[in-house]
N, C-alpha and C positions, 0 to 999 in steps of 0.2 A: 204584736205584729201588725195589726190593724191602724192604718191611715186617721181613721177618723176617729181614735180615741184621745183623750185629753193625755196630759204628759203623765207621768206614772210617780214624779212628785215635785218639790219646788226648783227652783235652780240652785240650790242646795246639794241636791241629790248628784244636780250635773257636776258640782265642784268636786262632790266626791268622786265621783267616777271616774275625772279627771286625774287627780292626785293616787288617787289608785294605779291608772292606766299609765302615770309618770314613772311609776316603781317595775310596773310590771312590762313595760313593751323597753325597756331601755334595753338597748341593742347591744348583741355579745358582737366582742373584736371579730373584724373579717378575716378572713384565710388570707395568710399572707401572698400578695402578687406574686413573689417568685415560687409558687408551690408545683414542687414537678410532676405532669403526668407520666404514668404508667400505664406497663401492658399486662392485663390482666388475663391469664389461657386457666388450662384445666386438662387434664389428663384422665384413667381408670384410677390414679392414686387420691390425685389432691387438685387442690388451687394451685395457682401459681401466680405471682407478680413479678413481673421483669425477667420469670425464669427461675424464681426462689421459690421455694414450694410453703406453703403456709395450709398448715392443720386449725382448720376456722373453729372457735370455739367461742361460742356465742350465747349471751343469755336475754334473755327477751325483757324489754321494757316497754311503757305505753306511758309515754308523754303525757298524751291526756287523761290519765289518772293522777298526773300530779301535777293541778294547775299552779304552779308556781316557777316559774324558768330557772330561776336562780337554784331552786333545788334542783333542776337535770342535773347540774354539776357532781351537786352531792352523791347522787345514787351511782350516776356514771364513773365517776374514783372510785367508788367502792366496788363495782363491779369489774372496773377494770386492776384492782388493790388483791382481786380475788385470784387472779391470771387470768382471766378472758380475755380474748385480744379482740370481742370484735360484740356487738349489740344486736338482736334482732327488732327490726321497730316496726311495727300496725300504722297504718296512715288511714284515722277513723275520717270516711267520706261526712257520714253524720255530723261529727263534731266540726266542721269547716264550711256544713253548707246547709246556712239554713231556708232557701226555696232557690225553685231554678236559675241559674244564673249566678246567686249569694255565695262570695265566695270568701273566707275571712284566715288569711295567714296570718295576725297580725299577735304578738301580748301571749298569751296560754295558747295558742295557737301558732306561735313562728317558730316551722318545724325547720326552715332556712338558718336560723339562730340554734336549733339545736343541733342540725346536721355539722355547724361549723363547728360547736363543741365537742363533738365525735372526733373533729379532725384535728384542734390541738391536743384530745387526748390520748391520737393514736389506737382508737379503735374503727375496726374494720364495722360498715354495717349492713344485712340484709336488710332491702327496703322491700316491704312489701306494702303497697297500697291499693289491695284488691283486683278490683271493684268492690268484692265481696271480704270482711275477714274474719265474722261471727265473734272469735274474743270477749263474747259475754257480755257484750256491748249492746244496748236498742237497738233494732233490727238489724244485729249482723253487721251493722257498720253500715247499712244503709238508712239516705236520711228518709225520715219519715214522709217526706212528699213525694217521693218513689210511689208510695203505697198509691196514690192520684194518677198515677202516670199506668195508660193501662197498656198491656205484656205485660210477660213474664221475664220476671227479672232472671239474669244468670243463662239469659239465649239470646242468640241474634234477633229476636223481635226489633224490631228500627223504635219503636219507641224507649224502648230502655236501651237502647245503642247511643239513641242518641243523647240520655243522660249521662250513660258512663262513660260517652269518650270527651262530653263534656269536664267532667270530674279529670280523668286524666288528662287532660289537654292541661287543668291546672297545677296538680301531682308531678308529677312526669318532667315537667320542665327543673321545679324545683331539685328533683333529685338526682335527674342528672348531671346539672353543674357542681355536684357533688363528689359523684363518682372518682374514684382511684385513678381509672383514666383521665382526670384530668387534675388530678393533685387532691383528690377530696379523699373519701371516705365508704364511700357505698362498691361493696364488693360485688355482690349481687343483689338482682332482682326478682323478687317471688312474683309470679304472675296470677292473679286470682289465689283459692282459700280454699285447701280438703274438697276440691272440685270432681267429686266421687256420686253423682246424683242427679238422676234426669241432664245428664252432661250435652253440652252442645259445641263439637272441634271446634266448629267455624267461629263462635264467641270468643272460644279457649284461644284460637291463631290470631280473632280480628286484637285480644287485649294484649298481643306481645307483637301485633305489627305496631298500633299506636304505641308504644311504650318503644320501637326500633325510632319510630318516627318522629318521637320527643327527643332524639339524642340518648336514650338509652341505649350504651355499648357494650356493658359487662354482660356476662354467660346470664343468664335468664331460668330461673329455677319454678319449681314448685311442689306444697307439701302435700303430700296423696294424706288423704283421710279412709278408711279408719289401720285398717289393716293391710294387708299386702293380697288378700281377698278378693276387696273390690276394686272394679273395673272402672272406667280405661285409669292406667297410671303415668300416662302423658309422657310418655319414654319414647312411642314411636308412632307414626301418622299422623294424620291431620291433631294441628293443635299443642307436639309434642313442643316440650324446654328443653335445652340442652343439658340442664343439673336437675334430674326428677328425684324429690325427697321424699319422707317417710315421715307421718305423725306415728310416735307412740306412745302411751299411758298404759303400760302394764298394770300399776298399783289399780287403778282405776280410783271412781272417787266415794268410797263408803269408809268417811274418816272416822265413824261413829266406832270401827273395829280398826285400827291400825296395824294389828297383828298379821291383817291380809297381804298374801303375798303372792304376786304376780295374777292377779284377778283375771288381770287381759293377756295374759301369754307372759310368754317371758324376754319379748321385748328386745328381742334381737334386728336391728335395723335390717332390710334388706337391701341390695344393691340392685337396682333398678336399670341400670345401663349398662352396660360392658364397656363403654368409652368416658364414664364420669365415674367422680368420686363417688361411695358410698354416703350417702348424708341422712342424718337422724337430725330433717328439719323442725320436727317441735320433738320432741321428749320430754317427757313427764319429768318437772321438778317442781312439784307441787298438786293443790288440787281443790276443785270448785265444793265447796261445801255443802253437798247436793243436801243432804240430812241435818244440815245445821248441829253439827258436834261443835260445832267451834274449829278455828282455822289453827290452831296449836297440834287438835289432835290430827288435821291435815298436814303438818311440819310431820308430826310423829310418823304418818302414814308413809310420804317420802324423806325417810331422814336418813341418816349415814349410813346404815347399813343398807339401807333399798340402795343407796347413792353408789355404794362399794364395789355392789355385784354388779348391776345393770349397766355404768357406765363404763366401767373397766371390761364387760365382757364386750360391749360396742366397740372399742376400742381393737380389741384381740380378735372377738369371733367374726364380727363382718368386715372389719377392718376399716372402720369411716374414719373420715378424715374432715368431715362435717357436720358441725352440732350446732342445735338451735335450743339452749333450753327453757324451760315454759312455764314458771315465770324465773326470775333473776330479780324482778321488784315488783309486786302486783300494783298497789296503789290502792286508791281511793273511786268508786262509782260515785262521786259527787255528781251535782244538779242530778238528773234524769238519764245518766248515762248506763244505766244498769237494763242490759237482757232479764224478763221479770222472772224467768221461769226455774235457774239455778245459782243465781246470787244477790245478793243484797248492798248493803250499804260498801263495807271493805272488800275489797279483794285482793284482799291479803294474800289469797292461795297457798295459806303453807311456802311462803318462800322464801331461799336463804336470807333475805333481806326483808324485815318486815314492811309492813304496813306503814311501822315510826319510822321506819329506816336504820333500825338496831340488827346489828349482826347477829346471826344464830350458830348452833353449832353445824348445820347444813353449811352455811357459810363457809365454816374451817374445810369441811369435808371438799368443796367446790376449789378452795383457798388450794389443799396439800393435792389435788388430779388439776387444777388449772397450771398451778404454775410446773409441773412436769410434763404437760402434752403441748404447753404454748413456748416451753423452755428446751426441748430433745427435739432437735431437727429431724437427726434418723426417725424420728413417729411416723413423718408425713408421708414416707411412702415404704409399705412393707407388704410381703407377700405371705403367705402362709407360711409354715415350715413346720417340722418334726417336732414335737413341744417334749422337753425331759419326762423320761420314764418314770411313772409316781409306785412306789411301790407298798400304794394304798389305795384301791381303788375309789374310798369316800373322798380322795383327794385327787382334785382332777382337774388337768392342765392342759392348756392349749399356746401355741406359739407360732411369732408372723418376725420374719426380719428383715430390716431393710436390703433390697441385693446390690446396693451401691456399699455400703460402708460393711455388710455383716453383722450389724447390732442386734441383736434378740432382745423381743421383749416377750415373756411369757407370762400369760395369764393363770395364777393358784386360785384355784376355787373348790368349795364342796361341789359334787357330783351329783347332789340333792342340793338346787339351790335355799331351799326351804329351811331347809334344816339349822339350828343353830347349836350341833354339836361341837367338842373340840375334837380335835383330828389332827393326824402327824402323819408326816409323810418322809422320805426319802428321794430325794431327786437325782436319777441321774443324766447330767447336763453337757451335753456336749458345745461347748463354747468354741468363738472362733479364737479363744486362747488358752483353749486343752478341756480335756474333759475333769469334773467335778461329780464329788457323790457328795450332795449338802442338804441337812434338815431343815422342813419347814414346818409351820403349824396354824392350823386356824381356829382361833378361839371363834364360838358364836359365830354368825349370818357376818360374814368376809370375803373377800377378794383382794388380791394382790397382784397387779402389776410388777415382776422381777425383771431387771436389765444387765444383757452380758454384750459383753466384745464392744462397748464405747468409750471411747476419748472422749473427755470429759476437760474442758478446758488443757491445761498440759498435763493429763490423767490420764491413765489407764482401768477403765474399770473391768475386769476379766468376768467377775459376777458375782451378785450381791442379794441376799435372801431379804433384805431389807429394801424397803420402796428408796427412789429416790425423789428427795422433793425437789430439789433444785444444785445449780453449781453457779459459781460467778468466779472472774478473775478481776481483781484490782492489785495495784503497785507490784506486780512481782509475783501474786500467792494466789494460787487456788485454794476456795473454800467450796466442799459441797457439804450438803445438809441430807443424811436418810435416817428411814425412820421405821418404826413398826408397833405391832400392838406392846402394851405395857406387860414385863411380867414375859415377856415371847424372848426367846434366844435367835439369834439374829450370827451370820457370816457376812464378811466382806473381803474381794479377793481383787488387790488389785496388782499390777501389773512393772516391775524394774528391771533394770539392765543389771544390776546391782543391789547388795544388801541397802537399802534407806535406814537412815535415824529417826526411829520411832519413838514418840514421847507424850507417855498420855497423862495430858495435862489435867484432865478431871475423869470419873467417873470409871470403873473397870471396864479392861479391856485387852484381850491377852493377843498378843502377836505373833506371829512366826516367820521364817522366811525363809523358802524353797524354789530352785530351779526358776527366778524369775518371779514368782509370786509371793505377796506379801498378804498373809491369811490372817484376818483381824476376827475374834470371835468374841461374844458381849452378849448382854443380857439387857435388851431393852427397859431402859429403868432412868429418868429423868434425862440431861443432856451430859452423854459421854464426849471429851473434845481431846482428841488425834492429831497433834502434830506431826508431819511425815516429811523430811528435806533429805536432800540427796537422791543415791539412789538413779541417777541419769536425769531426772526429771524436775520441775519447778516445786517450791515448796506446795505443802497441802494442810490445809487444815480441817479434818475430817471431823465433823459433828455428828454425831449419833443420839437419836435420841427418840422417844414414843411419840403415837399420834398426837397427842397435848401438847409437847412441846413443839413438835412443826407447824402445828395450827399457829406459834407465838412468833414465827419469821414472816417479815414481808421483802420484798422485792423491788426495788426502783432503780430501772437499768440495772447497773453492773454493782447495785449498792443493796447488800444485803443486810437488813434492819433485825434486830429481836427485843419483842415487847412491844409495848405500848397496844390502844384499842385497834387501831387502827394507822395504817400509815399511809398518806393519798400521793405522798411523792417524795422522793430524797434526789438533791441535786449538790455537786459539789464543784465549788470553784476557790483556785486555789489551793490553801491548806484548809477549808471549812466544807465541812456536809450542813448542807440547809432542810430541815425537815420538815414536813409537813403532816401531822396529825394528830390523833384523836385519845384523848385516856379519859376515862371512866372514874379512874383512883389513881395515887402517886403509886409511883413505880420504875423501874429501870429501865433505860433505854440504851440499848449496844449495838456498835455500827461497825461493819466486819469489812473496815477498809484503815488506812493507813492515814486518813487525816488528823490535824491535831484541835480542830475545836470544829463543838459544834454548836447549832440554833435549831429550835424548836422554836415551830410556826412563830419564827422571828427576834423570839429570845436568844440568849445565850444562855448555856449549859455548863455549867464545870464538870468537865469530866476529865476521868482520869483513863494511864491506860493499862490495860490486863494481861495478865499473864499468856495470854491466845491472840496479843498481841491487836486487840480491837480497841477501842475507845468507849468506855462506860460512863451514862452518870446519869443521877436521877432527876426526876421529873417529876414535877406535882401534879394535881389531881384539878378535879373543878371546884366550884366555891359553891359551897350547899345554896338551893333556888326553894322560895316558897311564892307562891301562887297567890291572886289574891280570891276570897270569897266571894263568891257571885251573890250580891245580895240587891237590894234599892231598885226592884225591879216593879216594874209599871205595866198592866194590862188593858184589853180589851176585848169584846165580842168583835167575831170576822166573820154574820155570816148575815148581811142582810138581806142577800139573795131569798132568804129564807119567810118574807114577811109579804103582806100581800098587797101594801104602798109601794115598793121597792120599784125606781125607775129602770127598765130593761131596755128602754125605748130604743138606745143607740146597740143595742147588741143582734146579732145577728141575725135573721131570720134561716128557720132551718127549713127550707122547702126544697132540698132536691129529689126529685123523683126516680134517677137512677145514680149509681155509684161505679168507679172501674174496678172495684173488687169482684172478685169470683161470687164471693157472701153476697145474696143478698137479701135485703129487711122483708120480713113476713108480709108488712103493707107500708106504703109510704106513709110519712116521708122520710126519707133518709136521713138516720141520725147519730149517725158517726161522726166522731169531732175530727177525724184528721180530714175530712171530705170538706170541711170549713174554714179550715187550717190552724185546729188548734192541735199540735202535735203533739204537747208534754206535760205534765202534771196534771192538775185536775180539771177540771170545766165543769161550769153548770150551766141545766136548761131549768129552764121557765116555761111550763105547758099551762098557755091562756084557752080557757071554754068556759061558756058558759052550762051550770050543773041543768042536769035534766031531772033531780031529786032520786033518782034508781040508781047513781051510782053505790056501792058496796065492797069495792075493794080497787086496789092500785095494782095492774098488771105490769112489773118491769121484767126488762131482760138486762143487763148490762157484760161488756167484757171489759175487764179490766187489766187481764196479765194477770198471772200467780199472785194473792198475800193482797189484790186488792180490795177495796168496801166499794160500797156505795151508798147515801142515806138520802131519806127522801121527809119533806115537808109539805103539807097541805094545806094553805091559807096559814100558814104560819104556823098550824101543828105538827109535831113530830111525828112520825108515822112511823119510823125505824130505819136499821139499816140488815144490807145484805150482802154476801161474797161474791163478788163480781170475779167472772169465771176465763175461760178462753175456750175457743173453738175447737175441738180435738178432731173431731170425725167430721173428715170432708159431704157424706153423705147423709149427717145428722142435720134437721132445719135447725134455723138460728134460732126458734123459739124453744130449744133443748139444751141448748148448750149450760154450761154449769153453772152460771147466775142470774137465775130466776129469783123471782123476789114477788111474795103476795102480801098486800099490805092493806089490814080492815082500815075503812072510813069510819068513823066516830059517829054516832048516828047524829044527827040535825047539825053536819059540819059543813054540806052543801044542800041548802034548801033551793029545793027549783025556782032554777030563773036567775038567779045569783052569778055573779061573774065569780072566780074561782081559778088559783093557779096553784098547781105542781111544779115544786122545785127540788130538784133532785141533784145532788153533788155527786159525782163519779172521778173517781183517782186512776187514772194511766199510770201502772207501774212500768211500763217500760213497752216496745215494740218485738215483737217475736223475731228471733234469727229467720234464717232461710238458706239452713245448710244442707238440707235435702232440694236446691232449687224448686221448690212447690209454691207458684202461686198463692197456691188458698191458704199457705201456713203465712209465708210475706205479708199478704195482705189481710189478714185477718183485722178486724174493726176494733176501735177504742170507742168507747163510751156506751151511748144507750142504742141497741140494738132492736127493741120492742117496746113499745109501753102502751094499754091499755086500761083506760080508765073511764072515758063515758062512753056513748052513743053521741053527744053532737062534735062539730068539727073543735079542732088542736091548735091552736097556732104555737108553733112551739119557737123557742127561741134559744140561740146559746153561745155563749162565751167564755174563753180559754185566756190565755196569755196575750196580753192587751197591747205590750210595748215590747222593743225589741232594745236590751241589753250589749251595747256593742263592746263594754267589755269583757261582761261573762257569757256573752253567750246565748243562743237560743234555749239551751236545756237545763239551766238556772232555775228559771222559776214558770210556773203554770197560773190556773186561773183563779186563785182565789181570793177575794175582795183585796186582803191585805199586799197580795203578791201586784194585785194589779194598779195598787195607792203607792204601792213603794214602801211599804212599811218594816217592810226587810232590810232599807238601805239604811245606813249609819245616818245620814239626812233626818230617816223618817221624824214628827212632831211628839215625839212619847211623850214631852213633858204636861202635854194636854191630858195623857191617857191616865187613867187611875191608880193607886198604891195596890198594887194587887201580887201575888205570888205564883209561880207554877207551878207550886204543889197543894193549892186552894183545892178545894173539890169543886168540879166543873160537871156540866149538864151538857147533853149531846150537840151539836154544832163544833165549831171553831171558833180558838181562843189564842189569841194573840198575847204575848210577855216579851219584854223587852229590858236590858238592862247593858251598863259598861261596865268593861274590867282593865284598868290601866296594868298593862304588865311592863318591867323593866327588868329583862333578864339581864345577866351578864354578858357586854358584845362578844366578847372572846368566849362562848360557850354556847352548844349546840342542845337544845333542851326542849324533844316534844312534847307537843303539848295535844292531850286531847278533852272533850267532854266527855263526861262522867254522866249518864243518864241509871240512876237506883232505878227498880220495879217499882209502881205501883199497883193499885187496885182500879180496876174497871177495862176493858177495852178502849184506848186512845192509841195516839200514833203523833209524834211530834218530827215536824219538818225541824232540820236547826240550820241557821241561817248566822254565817261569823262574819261581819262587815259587809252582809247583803248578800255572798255568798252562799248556797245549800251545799252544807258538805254532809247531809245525811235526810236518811228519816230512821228514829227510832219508833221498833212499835214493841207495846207493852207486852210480854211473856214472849217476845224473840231472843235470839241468841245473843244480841250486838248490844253492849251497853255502855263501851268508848268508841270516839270519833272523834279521827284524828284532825287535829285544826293545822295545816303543813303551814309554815314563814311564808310572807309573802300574801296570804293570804290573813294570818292573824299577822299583828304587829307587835313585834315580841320588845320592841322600847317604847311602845306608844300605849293609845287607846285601841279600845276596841269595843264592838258592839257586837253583843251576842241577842238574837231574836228567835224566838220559838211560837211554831205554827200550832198547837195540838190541837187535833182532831180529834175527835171522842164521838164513840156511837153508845154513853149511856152514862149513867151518873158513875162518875169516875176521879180519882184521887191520885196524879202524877207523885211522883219520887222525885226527892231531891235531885238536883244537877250541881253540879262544880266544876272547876278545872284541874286538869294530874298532869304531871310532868310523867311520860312514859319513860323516860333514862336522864341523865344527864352529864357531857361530854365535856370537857376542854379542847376545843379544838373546833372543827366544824368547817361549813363555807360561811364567808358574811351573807349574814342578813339580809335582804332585800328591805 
C-alpha cells in the first residue's frame, strides 16, 4: 500500500494480472431495457408484489467467499434448482474498501454483475450491506481503517458517521437500481446487523434515512440478534423498520456432539409486528465450527431431521412467511478474510451446498419444503385454526388455513421434539371437504407438513397424510408428486363429480370411490404412478413415492424433470425440452410433459415414450479425470528481515506516541500495525539500539487474533516463538493480555556498545467482529503491543503489505519478504531459486516452494478441485497461494487438510502455479501436498 515502495515484481507480473483481470472482470449481460417495475407492499401475512403475495424463502450467500463470478452462476442454479425463490446477500464494507475514500466494485468485487445475475435467474434478493454484518468476516465487515478513525463505531459519533454514510453513499446506489421496483431483484432491505447492544435509534434511523435517500424504496427490514430476550427489537420508535426479523440458531454450534438438540430453544420464530410478516431473518442452516469437529459433523448437526421439525414448525407454529437461511453456500475465507476468533480457512458451515459446491443430503431436504412453500400459494397467507384431533398425545398437531381459499395445512410432529420414537396416531380432520378419520406415523426425529381442502392445478386435493412436493400442469395433464417416509402407509383423498378411471400404472395402490371422493391408500415404497381421467376433472397423473425418490424431481417452470444430479433449467420450444444439467454417473432422464425430443445441455437424447406417458432416455455420465503430480518444485529462504545487514532503511518508522484506540501501549511508542496501515497478514519490525551488555532477556507482548504465532530473532539468532493472544478484559493492562512472550539472550550475543537489532515476525489472523458495538473489542490492536529489551532508546521500524493488488485485493497478501517481491505471482523468477521440496525438513523462519501444474480437464465437465495438505511433524503453518492468489493457510495438527482452488481462479485447461509460504517455529518436516478432484460432474457452468 505504500507510495514509495519499489514494484512488487517485473512487468511480468503486470501481464499477469492483466490476463487474469481479462477473465475475471468480463461483464455479465445487462438487465434488459424493457424490464418492468413493480410495487412492492406487505401486510401481517406476507410480501407482496403488484398485490401477489410471495412467501420469501431465501438462503443466504456471500459473494465474497467465492472469488470467481462465473461461479455465482453456479451456486445461484443450484440454490434456486433447490426451490428458493429469492437469495440473501452481505455487502462486506471491508472487502470494497481498502482506506478512506477506496472504493473498488470492479472483477470478484462487481456486486452490480451479480445483482443482474439474480435478476435473469429470477430470484428475489435481501440486500443487506450493514454498515455493520459480523458473518465471520475481519472485523465484522468493517475495513480495518475504521480501527484509525476515532468513535465508536455503530453510534452517531460524527466520525464514524462520517465513514458509514461514506460506504453507503457507495452501496446504496448500486442496489437500488436494482430493486423490484424498478425491474431488478432486490425485495428488501436489511438495515444494519443483530443490532442488539450498546444500541444507538438515532444511528439505527440516520442508516435507513440515507439508504431512503439513495433511492432505496422497498420495506426496509431488520434481523434482531440473539433471541427475542434482548432489547430494543426495532419494531417501534426511534430507529424502527417496517419488516423487523428474528436471528435464530437453536442447534447452536457444538458440532463435536451432533446428537444436540435444540441447544438454543426451540426456535420458534417470533412475530415482532402485528402489521408485518413473521420473518425468520437468518435461521440456522448450518454452523461455525467453534471446536474444530470438522464441518461434516456441522452438516450432521443441522441435517434433515433438525431441518423437518424446526422449519416445518416456523412455517405452522408462527406462521412466517419470511426466511433467510444461514448459509445456502458458505465458501471460502480466502486472502485474510476470516473473523480469527471462530473460523478458519472453509466456511463450509455445514451447508446444504458445500464448500466444492456438491449437493448434500440437506440439499434434498431444502430441495422437497422449498419447492412446496415457493410452489402452494395458499402458504402465503394463513391464520391459525383448530388442527385434527390426535388420539395419541406423543403425537401432536397444529394447524393455520388460509381464510381466502380454506386450505389447511397441519403440522404432525412428536410432542417431545427430542425424542426419535415411532409413534402412530389417529387424526381426526375436519376438511373443508368433509370430515376424515386417517392414520399417521412418525418414525424417528420427524415432521410433516399435511395439506387439505386445495386445488391443485385442475385437482382436488380433500387431504393427504402424505407430504406434497410439488404439482405442475402441461398439455392437458396434471401431474403432482407426494411423498413420505419409506416403509410408512400413506392416504390420499381426492375429490370428483363422478366415479374417475383409475389406473395404476406401477407400484401398489389400492383405490376406492365414495360419495365424491376418491380414497387412494399405499405403502410408501419406491415411486407408485396413479393414472386418474375422467371423473369431471383434467387428467392426473399421481406419483407416490418416499423421501429418496422426491429428492430425484426437479422443477423448471411448468417442467417436471426426474433424475439426473442435478437440473439448473428445462426450457421447451416447439416439440423439444432443452435441458440443462449435472450427472455424476449415466443414468435416466424423464421429463413429465408431452414433448417428442429432447437435448441435454445441447445434445440430443433418444428417448423413448413410457407407459405414464412422459419421455425417457438415458444419459451418460462424465469421463473419468486424473490430475497431474505436483512434483519439479523449486525453493527458497523468505526471511531476510531476519539478519543483521538487512536494508530496512525504506520501511517505516514507528514513532507514534498516541493511537485512537481505547488500548493503550504500556509506554510508547505505538506499535500497532494497523495505526501504520498495515492491516492484513503479517508484518515485521526491526527494533535498532545499541546493547548496554545487561540485556538478559526479550520482553514481548503481541496480539494476534485466535491460532496466531509470533517469532522473534536477534542479530540473526533465533530466539523462539509465542502465541500471540487477543485482549479479552477491557479492564486488564495490555501487558496481560494472553501473548506474552519471555525470550533468554545467549550470553555474549550483545556485547556492550555493539549496535544490535530485534526482529520479530507477527501474523494478524484476522480483526475482531464488533457485535456487542464495544469500542475496545473493534479496536483492539494487531501486532506488537509491548516489547522490552534494553535500557537505551529503540528505533523501531515496520513493515506490512508493500503494494496494492488491484486485482485481488487488499486482503490477498500481507507482509512477508516474498509476499512483498511478488513471489506469489505466477510472474514470480523460480527458475533462479533452488531444486528443493516442501516436504524437505525445514528450520524455524520462512520458506518459500514453488512449482506448475498444467491441468486439462474435460470442457464439458465440472471437477473441483482442491489441495491436499498430509500432517507433518513439527509446528509450521503454510500460506498457499494458486496463481498469486491465497486461498488458505494450513496449520500443521489443525482440522483443515483440503483447500478448495474454485475455476477461475485455478485454470482448469491451462497452467497453473501453485506457491507455498511455510512458516515453521522449529525443526520441522511438512507432508506431502497434491491435487484431488472432490467430485466429478458432466454438466456444469463454462469455465471462465
Amino acid at each position: 500500500m505504500r507510495a514509495n515502495s519499489k514494484p512488487a515484481a517485473p512487468l511480468t507480473a503486470a501481464v499477469a494480472l492483466l490476463t487474469a483481470a481479462a477473465l475475471l472482470l468480463a461483464p455479465a449481460p445487462a438487465r434488459p431495457a424493457e424490464a418492468a417495475a413493480h410495487h412492492v407492499g406487505y401486510d401481517r401475512y406476507s410480501l407482496t408484489v403488484d398485490g401477489q403475495r410471495v412467501l420469501l424463502w431465501s438462503g443466504e450467500f456471500h459473494y465474497f467467499r467465492l472469488p470467481s463470478p462465473a461461479l455465482w452462476r453456479d451456486v445461484l442454479e443450484k440454490i434456486k434448482a433447490a426451490g428458493f425463490n429469492g437469495v440473501s446477500l452481505y455487502f462486506d464494507w471491508a472487502y470494497h474498501s481498502r482506506a478512506p475514500g477506496k472504493y473498488d466494485f470492479t472483477g470478484v468485487r462487481d456486486v452490480d454483475r451479480l445483482l443482474r445475475l439474480t435478476e435473469e435467474l429470477g430470484l428475489y434478493v435481501v440486500a443487506r450491506p450493514g454498515p455493520y454484518i459480523n458473518a465471520e468476516t475481519t472485523g465484522g465487515g468493517f475495513p480495518a481503517w475504521l480501527k484509525t478513525v476515532p468513535g465508536r463505531a455503530r453510534s452517531s459519533d460524527p466520525n464514524y458517521t462520517r465513514a458509514y454514510r461514506e460506504w453507503l453513499a457507495r452501496i446504496d446506489p448500486i442496489i437500488a437500481r436494482h430493486q423490484v421496483t424498478r425491474g431488478g431483484s432486490v425485495i428488501v432491505y436489511n438495515a444494519e446487523n443483530e443490532y442488539a447492544a450498546n444500541t444507538d435509534p438515532a444511528y439505527m434511523e440516520d442508516v435507513q434515512r440515507q439508504a431512503r435517500a439513495h433511492g432505496i424504496d422497498v420495506p426496509i427490514s431488520h434481523n434482531q440478534c440473539c433471541d427475542a430476550s434482548w432489547t430494543p427489537t426495532w419494531a417501534t420508535g426511534q430507529g424502527a423498520v417496517q419488516i423487523p426479523g428474528v436471528d435464530d440458531y437453536p442447534q447452536a454450534f457444538e458440532c463435536r456432539d451432533p446428537d444436540t438438540w435444540g441447544t438454543w430453544g426451540e426456535g420458534v420464530t417470533e412475530r415482532l409486528s402485528t402489521g408485518a410478516p413473521a420473518y425468520a431473518a437468518e435461521y440456522q442452516a448450518g454452523a461455525i465450527d467453534l471446536n474444530r469437529a470438522g464441518y461434516e459433523k456441522c452438516r450432521e448437526l443441522t441435517g434433515p431431521n433438525y431441518m423437518k421439525i424446526y422449519y416445518k414448525s416456523n412455517l405452522i407454529t408462527s406462521g412466517a412467511t419470511m426466511f433467510g437461511y444461514y448459509m445456502a453456500f458458505g465458501g471460502t475465507n480466502w486472502g485474510r478474510l476470516a473473523q480469527p476468533n471462530d473460523v478458519y480457512t472453509s466456511y463450509d458451515y455445514g451447508a446444504p451446498i458445500t464448500e466444492n459446491r456438491r449437493l448434500t443430503a440437506k440439499y434434498d431436504e431444502f430441495k422437497r419444503q422449498g419447492l412446496f412453500v415457493t410452489g402452494v400459494a395458499p402458504l402465503a397467507k394463513t391464520d391459525p385454526v383448530s388442527a385434527p384431533a390426535s388420539d395419541n398425545p406423543a403425537v401432536h398437531t397444529e394447524a393455520r388455513a388460509n381464510p381466502d381459499t380454506g386450505t389447511q395445512f397441519v403440522l404432525v410432529r412428536h410432542a417431545d421434539r427430542t425424542t426419535d420414537d415411532d409413534q402412530s396416531a389417529n387424526l381426526a380432520w375436519n376438511t373443508p371437504d368433509g370430515a376424515y378419520t386417517l392414520p399417521v406415523r412418525l418414525q424417528g426425529r420427524d415432521a410433516k407438513i399435511l395439506v387439505a381442502g386445495y386445488t391443485m392445478g385442475g385437482q382436488r386435493l380433500a387431504a393427504s397424510t402424505s407430504e406434497l412436493l410439488t404439482h405442475t400442469t402441461a398439455n392437458g395433464r396434471d401431474t403432482a408428486v407426494l411423498y413420505g417416509t419409506a416403509g410408512v402407509e400413506g392416504t390420499t383423498i381426492l375429490r370428483y363429480g363422478s366415479r374417475p378411471d383409475v389406473k395404476v400404472i406401477s407400484g401398489s395402490v389400492k383405490s376406492a370411490y365414495s360419495n365424491g371422493n376418491l380414497k387412494l391408500d399405499y405403502t410408501h415404497q419406491g415411486l407408485a404412478r396413479v393414472q386418474i381421467t375422467g371423473g369431471g376433472r383434467e387428467p392426473l397423473l399421481l406419483l407416490l413415492g418416499t423421501d429418496a425418490e422426491a429428492a430425484k424431481f426437479w422443477r423448471s417452470g411448468e417442467t417436471l424433470i426426474r433424475g439426473t444430479d442435478l437440473v439448473r433449467s428445462a426450457t421447451t420450444r416447439h416439440d423439444t425440452t432443452a435441458i440443462r444439467a449435472d450427472l455424476a454417473k449415466p443414468g435416466d432422464i424423464e421429463v413429465f410433459n408431452a414433448t417428442r425430443r429432447l437435448t441435454l445441455n445441447g445434445e440430443y437424447l433418444h428417448a423413448r415414450r413410457t407407459g405414464s406417458g412422459t419421455l425417457l432416455a438415458r444419459a451418460k455420465g462424465p469421463r473419468p479425470v486424473e490430475l497431474p503430480a505436483l512434483n519439479h518444485w523449486r525453493g527458497r529462504p523468505g526471511a531476510p528481515e531476519t539478519t543483521l545487514e538487512f536494508d530496512d532503511a525504506s520501511w517505516k518508522v514507528a514513532d507514534h506516541t498516541t493511537t485512537a484506540g481505547p488500548i493503550k501501549p504500556k509506554k510508547p511508542p505505538v506499535l500497532y500495525a494497523d495505526d501504520y496501515g498495515f492491516h492484513y497478514g503479517h508484518v515485521w519490525y526491526r527494533g535498532h539500539f545499541t546493547a548496554t551488555g545487561d540485556e538478559r532477556t526479550v520482553d514481548l507482548n503481541a496480539i494476534t487474533g485466535k491460532g496466531g504465532i509470533y517469532q522473534v530473532w536477534l542479530n540473526g539468532r533465533y530466539l523462539g516463538s509465542a502465541a500471540g493472544g487477543e485482549q479479552k478484559d477491557a479492564d486488564a493492562p495490555v501487558n496481560e493480555n494472553p501473548g506474552p512472550g519471555t525470550f533468554d539472550i545467549p550470553a555474549g550475543l550483545l556485547p556492550k556498545g555493539e549496535k544490535a537489532v530485534l526482529s520479530v515476525l507477527v501474523e494478524n489472523m484476522g480483526h475482531n467482529d464488533d457485535w456487542t458495538a464495544d469500542d475496545y473489542r473493534q479496536k483492539q490492536p494487531r501486532g506488537l503491543v509491548n516489547a522490552d529489551v534494553t535500557t537505551n532508546p529503540i528505533t523501531w521500524r515496520i513493515q506490512g503489505t508493500r503494494t496494492y493488488d488491484p486485482l485481488r485485493g487488499p486482503l490477498n497478501t500481507g507482509g512477508l519478504y516474498g509476499e512483498r517481491e511478488g513471489w506469489h505471482l505466477p510472474s514470480a523468477p523460480t527458475k533462479a531459486w533452488v531444486t528443493a521440496s516442501p516436504t524437505d525438513p525445514i528450520g524455524p523462519g520462512v520458506h518459500w516452494y514453488s512449482t506448475n501444474a498444467r491441468l486439462a480437464l474435460p470442457k464439458d465437465q465440472d471437477v473441483p478441485v482442491t489441495l491436499h495438505i498430509e500432517p507433518g511433524t513439527g509446528r509450521y503453518r503454510s500460506l498457499i497461494f494458486i496463481n498469486g492468489w491465497n486461498l488458505g493457510e494450513y496449520v500443521n495438527g489443525g482440522v483443515q487438510h483440503d483447500f478448495t482452488l474454485p475455476d477461475g481462479i485455478l485454470h482448469p485447461h491451462g497452467r497453473n502455479t501453485v506457491t507455498l509460504a511455510v512458516i515453521s517455529e522449529d525443526a520441522s518436516k511438512p507432508g506431502p501436498v497434491s491435487l484431488k478432484a472432490a467430485a466429478n460432474v458432466r454438466g456444469g457452468v463454462p469455465a471462465p
